[in-house]
C-alpha positions in Angstrom: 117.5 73.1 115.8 115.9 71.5 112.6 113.7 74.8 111.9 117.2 76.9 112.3 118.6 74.8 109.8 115.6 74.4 107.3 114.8 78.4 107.3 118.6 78.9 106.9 119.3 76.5 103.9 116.4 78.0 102.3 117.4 81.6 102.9 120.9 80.3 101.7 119.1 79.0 98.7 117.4 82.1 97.8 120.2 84.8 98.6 122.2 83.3 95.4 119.5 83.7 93.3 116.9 85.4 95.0 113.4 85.6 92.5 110.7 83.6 90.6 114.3 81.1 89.0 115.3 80.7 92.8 111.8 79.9 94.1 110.8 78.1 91.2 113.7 75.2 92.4 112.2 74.9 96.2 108.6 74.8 95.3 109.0 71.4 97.8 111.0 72.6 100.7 108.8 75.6 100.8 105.8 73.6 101.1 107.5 71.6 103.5 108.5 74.3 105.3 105.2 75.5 105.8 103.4 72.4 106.6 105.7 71.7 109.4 106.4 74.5 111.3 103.7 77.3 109.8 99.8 77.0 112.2 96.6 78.1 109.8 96.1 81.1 112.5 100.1 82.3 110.8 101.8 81.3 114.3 105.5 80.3 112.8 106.3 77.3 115.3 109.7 76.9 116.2 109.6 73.2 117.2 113.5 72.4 117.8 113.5 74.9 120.8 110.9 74.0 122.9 107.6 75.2 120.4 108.0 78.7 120.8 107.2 81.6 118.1 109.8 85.0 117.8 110.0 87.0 115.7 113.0 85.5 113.7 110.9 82.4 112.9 107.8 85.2 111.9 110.3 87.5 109.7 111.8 84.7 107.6 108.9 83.0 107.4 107.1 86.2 105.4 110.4 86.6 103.8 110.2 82.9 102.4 106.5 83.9 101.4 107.4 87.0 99.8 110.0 85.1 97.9 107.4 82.6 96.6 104.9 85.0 95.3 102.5 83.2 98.5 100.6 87.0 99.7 97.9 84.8 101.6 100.7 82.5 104.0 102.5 86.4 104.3 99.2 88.5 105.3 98.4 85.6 107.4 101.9 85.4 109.5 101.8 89.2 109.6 98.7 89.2 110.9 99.7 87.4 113.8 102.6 88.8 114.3 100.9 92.0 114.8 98.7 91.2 116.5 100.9 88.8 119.5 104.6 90.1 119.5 103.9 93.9 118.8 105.0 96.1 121.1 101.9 99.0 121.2 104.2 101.3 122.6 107.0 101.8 120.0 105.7 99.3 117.0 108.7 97.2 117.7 108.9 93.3 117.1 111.2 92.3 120.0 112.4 88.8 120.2 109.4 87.8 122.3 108.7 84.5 122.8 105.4 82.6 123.4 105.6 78.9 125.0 102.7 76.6 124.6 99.9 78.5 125.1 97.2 80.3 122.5 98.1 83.0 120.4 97.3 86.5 122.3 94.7 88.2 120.0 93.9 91.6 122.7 97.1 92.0 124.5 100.3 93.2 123.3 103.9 92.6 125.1 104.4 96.0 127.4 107.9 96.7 128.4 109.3 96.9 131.8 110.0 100.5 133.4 112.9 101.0 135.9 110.4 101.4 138.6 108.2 98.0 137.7 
């Protein structure tokens, strides 16, 4: 719940104003933002529902990043988001979920056929 409510007040922060004036007046929540719920490897960790990453917590997080001018925090959450919640058969970012265990860095979430 807390990482809802942080990445919403800052969105909510940003959409009034959204550039360098905006971002300029968050510098702290940002860097808070990150060093709470943002892994070195870009894994966004979503620590009020059980430590899980989706690709909500990924999107806003780059989103955030984009907003403060940060490319390194954005190539590095994109990175891992391509690389774990990518679907290789349509490029899609479903809301996949990944609970406690290591980022997948060779496998990509496959859907499920009618027959499987």
């Amino acid at each position: 719940m807390a990482f809802s409510r942080l990445v919403l007040a800052l969105v909510t922060a940003f959409s009034v104003q959204f550039g360098a004036t905006a971002c300029a007046a968050q510098p702290t929540a940002y860097a808070d933002f990150k060093a709470r719920f943002v892994q070195a490897d870009g894994r966004v960790i979503d620590t009020g529902n059980g430590g899980i990453s989706h690709s909500e917590g990924q999107g806003f997080t780059m989103l955030l990043a984009v907003a403060h001018g940060d490319r390194v925090t954005f190539d590095r959450v994109w990175s891992w988001t391509d690389r774990n919640l990518a679907r290789s058969d349509t490029r899609l970012f479903p809301g996949a979920t990944i609970r406690g265990r290591p980022p997948r860095s060779t496998t990509r979430t496959t859907p499920r056929t009618a027959t499987s």
